[in-house]
GUBA-280330 format. One line per field, with one value per residue: x, y, z of N, C-alpha, C in turn; residue number from 1; residue in three letters. Coordinates in Angstrom, 3 decimals, decimal comma. Layout:
% residues N
nx = (X; ...)
ny = (Y; ...)
nz = (Z; ...)
cax = (X; ...)
cay = (Y; ...)
caz = (Z; ...)
cx = (X; ...)
cy = (Y; ...)
cz = (Z; ...)
resi = (NUM; ...)
resn = (ala; ...)
***
This chain:
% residues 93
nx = (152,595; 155,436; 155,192; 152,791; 151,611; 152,968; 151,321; 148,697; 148,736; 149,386; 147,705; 145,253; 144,838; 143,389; 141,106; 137,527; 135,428; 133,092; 133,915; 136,078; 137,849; 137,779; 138,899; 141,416; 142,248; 142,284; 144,530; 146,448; 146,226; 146,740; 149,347; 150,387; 150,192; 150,298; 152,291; 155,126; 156,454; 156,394; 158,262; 160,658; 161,235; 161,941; 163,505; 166,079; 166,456; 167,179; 170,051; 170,948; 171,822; 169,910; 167,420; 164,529; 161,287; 158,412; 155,146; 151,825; 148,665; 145,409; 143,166; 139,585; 137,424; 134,786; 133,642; 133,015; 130,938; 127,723; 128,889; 130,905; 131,947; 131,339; 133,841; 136,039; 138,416; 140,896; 140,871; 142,806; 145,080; 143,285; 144,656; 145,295; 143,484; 143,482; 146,162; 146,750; 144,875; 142,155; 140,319; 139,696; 138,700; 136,120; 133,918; 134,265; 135,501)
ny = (112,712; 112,815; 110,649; 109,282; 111,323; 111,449; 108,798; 108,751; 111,021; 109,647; 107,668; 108,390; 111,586; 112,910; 112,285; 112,261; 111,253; 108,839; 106,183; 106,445; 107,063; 103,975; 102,892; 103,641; 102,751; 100,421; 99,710; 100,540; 98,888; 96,746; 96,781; 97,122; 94,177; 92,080; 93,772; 94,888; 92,626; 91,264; 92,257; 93,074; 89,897; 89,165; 91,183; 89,475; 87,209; 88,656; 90,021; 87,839; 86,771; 86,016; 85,762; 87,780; 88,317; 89,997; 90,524; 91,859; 90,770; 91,740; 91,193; 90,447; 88,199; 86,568; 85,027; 85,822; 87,932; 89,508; 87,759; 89,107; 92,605; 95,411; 96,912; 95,237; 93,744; 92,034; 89,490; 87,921; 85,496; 84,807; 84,834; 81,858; 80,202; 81,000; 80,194; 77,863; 76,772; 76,617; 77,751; 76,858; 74,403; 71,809; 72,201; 70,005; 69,356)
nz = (-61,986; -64,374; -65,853; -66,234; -67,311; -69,852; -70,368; -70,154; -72,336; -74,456; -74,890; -74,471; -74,325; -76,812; -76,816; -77,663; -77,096; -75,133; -76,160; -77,608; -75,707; -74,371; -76,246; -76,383; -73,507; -74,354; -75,888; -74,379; -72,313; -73,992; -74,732; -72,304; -71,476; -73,506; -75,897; -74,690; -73,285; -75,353; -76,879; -75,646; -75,320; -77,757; -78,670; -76,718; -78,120; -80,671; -79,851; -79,402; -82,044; -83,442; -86,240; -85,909; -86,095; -85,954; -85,692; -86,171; -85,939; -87,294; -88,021; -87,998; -87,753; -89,484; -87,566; -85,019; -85,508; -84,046; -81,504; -80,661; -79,338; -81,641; -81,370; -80,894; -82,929; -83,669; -81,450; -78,775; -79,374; -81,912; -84,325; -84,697; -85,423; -88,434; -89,242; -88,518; -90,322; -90,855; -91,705; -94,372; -93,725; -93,913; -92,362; -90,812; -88,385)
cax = (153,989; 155,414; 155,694; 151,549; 151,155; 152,746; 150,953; 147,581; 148,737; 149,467; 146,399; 143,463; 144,781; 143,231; 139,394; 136,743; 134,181; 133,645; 134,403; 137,787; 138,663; 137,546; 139,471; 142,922; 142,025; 142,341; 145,177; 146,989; 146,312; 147,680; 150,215; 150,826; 149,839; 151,768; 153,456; 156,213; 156,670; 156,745; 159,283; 161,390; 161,404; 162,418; 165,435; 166,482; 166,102; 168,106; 171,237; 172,478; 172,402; 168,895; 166,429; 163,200; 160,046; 157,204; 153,531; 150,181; 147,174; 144,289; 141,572; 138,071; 136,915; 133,380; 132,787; 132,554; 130,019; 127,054; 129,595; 131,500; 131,043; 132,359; 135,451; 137,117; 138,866; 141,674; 141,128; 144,084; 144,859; 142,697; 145,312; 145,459; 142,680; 144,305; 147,593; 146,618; 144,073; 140,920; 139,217; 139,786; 138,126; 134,825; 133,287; 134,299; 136,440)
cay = (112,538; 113,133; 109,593; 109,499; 112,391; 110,715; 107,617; 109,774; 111,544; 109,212; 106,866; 109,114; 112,712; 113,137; 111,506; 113,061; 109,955; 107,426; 105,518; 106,820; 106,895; 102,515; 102,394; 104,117; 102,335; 98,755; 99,683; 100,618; 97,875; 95,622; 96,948; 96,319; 92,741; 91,791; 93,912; 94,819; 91,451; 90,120; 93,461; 92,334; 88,700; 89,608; 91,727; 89,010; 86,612; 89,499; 89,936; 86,411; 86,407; 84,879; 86,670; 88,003; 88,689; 90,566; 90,958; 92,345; 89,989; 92,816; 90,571; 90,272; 86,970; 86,709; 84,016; 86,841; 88,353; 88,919; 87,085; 89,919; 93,980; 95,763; 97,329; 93,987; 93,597; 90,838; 89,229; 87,659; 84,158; 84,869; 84,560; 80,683; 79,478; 81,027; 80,285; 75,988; 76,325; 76,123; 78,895; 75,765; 73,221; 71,967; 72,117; 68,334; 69,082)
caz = (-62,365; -65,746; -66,688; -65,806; -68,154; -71,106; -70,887; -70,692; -73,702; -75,987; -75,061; -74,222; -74,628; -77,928; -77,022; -77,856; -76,532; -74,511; -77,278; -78,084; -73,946; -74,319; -77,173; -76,139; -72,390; -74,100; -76,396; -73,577; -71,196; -74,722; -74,546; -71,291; -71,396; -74,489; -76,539; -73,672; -72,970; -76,440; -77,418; -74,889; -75,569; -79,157; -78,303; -76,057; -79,408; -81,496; -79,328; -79,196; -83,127; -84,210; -86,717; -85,303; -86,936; -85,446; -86,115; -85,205; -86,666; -86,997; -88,945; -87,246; -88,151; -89,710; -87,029; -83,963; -85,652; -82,916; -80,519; -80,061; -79,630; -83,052; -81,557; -80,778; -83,854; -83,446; -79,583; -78,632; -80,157; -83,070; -85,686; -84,179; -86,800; -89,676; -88,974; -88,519; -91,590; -89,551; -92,732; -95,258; -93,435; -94,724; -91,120; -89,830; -87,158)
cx = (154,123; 155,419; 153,924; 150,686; 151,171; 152,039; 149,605; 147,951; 148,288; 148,711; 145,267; 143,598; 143,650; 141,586; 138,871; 135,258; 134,373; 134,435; 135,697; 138,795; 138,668; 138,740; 141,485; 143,076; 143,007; 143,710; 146,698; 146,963; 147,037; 148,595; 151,265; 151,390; 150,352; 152,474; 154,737; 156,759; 157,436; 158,378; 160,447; 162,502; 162,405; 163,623; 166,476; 167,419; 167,764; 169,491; 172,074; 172,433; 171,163; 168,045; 165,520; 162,410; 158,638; 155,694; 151,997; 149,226; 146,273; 143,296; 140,628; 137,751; 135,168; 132,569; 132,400; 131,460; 128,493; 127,301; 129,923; 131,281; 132,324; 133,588; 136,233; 137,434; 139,545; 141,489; 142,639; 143,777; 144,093; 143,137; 145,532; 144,631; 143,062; 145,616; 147,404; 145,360; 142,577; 139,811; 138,971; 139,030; 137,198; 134,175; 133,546; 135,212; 135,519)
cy = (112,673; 112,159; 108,982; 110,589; 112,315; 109,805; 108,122; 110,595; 110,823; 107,875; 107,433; 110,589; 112,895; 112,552; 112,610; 112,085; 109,309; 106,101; 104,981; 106,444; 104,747; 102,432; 102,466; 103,263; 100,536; 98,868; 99,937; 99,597; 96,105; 95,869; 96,369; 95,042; 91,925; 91,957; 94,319; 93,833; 91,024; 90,972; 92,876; 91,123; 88,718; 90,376; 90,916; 88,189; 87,486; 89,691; 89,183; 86,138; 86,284; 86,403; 86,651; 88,538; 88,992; 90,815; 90,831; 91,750; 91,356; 91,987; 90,305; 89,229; 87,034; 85,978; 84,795; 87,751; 88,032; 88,225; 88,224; 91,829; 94,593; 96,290; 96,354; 93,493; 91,899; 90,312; 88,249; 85,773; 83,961; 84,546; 82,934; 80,298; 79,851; 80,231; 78,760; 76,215; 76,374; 77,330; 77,946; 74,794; 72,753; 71,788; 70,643; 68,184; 68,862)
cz = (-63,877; -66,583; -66,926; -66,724; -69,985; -70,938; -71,067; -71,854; -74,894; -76,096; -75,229; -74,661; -75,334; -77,444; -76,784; -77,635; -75,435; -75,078; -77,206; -76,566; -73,932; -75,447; -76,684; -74,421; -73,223; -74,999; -75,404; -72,635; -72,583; -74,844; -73,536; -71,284; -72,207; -75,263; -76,227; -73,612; -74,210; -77,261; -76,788; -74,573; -76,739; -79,360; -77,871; -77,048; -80,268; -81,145; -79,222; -80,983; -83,935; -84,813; -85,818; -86,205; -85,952; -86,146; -85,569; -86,010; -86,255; -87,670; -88,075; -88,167; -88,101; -88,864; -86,026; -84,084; -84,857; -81,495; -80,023; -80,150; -81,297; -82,708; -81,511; -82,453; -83,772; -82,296; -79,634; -78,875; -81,310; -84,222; -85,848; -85,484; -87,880; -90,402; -89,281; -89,562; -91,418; -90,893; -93,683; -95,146; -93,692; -93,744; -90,285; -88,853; -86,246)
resi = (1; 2; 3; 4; 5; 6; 7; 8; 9; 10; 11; 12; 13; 14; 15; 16; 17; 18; 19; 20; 21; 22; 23; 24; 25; 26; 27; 28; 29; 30; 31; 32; 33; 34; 35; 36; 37; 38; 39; 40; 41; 42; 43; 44; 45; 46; 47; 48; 49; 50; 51; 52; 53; 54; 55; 56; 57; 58; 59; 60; 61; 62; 63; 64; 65; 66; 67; 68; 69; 70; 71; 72; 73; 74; 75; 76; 77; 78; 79; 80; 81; 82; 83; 84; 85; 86; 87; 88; 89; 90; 91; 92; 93)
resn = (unk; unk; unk; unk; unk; unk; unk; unk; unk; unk; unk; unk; unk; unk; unk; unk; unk; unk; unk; unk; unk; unk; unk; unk; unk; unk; unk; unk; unk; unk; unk; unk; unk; unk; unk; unk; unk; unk; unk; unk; unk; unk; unk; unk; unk; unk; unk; unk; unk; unk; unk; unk; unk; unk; unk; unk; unk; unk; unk; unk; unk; unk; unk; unk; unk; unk; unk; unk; unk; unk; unk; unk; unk; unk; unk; unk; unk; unk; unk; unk; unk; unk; unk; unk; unk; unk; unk; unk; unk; unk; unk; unk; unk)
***
């Protein structure tokens, strides 16, 4: 279908790996999972009057290092320890 053709375009078209196919695979399934949702939400927000503010946390935290594989950049909730201070702390939580 043609709606099957864009979404293979403008995730994977363009790979030239496995890599690139994992990469455009998970960017597409975040999509899915919550930036629809949260787009959505945020219009909902915008129409009855109220500001909205959007944003994508991308920081890889030095603590995933070895935890996690190198493409996982941001995982989801990640910006959570920044955000409540949790980089400041002198380890006594």
């Amino acid at each position: 279908s043609e709606v099957v053709d864009r979404v293979y375009k403008e995730y994977i078209g363009d790979a030239e790996s496995p890599a690139q196919v994992r990469d455009g695979l998970l960017d597409a399934m975040g999509d899915v999972f919550f930036v629809i949702s949260a787009v959505e939400v945020a219009r909902y927000h915008r129409d009855v009057g109220n500001p909205v503010y959007f944003y994508e946390f991308q920081h890889r935290p030095s603590s995933v290092e070895g935890v996690l594989p190198v493409f996982v950049k941001a995982d989801h909730g990640a910006e959570i320890a920044f955000v409540f201070g949790k980089p400041f702390l002198a380890g006594d939580v």
